[in-house]
C-alpha positions, -999 to +999 in steps of 0.1 A: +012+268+135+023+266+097-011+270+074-002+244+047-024+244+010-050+216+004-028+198-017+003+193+007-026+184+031-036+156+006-002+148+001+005+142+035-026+120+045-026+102+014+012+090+019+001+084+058-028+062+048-011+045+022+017+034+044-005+026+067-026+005+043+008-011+032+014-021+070-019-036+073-015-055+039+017-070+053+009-076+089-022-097+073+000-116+048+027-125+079-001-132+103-021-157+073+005-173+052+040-169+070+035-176+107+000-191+107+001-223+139-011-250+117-012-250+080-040-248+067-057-273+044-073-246+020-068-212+013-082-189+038-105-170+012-114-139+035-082-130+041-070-133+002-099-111-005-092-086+024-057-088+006-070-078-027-091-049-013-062-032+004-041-040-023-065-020-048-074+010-027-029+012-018-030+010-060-058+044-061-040+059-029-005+055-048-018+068-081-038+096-064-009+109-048+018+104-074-004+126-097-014+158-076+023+154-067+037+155-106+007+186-108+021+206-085+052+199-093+068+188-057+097+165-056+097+152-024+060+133-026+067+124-062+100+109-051+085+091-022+049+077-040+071+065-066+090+043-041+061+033-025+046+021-058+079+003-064+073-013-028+037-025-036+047-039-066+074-059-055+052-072-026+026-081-047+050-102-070+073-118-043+035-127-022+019-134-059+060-160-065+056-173-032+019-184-033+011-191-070 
């Protein structure tokens, strides 16, 4: 078994849990606004504030990462946080175009 250093340890689970949180974030938006059975008459406020929550703990996950990864210098989880940040980002402003 490969003994790994604390920080590739937190590099690992904080990409995991951020894609993770990304799934979540979009599996919520699909399952609320895109594929709902009826529309609904008013904004479903738990669900836009669940939205916001995971959208701000992806946003500290994502900035965590990116800057133990630009500390210890490692390419690959730089490289990848930064195009997960460019993912979250363009979610947010397609879901923030689509939804006013």
């Amino acid at each position: 078994m490969l003994i790994r250093s604390g920080k590739i340890q937190f590099l690992f689970w904080t990409a995991f849990f951020s894609v993770m949180v990304y799934l979540w974030i979009a599996w919520v938006g699909l399952q609320t606004f895109v594929l709902p059975d009826e529309k609904p008459m008013e904004l479903p406020h738990d669900e836009i504030v669940l939205m916001f929550i995971l959208y701000g703990l992806l946003s500290v996950m994502l900035m965590a990462g990116t800057v133990v990864a630009v500390m210890i210098n490692n390419r690959y989880y730089r490289n990848f946080f930064g195009f997960m940040i460019f993912v979250a980002f363009g979610s947010l402003l397609v879901a923030k175009s689509m939804f006013g």
